[in-house]
C-alpha positions, 0 to 999 in steps of 0.5 A, a space after each residue: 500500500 502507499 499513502 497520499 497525505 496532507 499535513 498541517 503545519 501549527 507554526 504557519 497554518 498551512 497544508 503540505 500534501 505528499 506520498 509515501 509507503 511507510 506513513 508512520 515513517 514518512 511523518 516522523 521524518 516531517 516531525 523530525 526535520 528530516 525532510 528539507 521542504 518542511 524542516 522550518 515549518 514543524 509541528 506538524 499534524 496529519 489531517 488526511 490520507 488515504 490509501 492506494 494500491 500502488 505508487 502510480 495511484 498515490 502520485 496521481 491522488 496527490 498531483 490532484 489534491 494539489 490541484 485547484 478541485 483537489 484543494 476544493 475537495 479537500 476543503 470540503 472533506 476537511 469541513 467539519 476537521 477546520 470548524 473543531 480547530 477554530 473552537 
């Protein structure tokens, strides 16, 4: 299985989507500093993932959730996720 996910940054507030095999893993090196495009903007928290069969799927889930509909989709899935944060 590989994973599309969606961070969200406590210092800025703002998402980061990606992919990876190994979840668990992947997270701990956001949280860690480990991964360069991130390093400066941890905590992180994850908001959203799915699952998919192969990598080709992942990447393509997280090409699209980077999208303008993708952003939009995201938006309303996470609607009621952003209300229980602004409580």
């Amino acid at each position: 299985m590989f994973y599309t996910y969606v961070l969200l940054s406590k210092k800025d507030g703002k998402h980061y989507t990606g992919y990876t095999k190994d979840l668990k893993l992947r997270f701990e090196q956001h949280q860690n500093g480990e991964v360069d495009s991130t390093k400066y903007r941890r905590p992180f928290e994850i908001i959203y993932y799915e699952a998919c069969l192969d990598q080709e799927d992942a990447m393509r889930r997280e090409k699209y959730l980077k999208s303008y509909h993708g952003r939009m989709y995201l938006a309303k899935r996470l609607k009621s996720y952003s209300t229980r944060l602004r409580d």
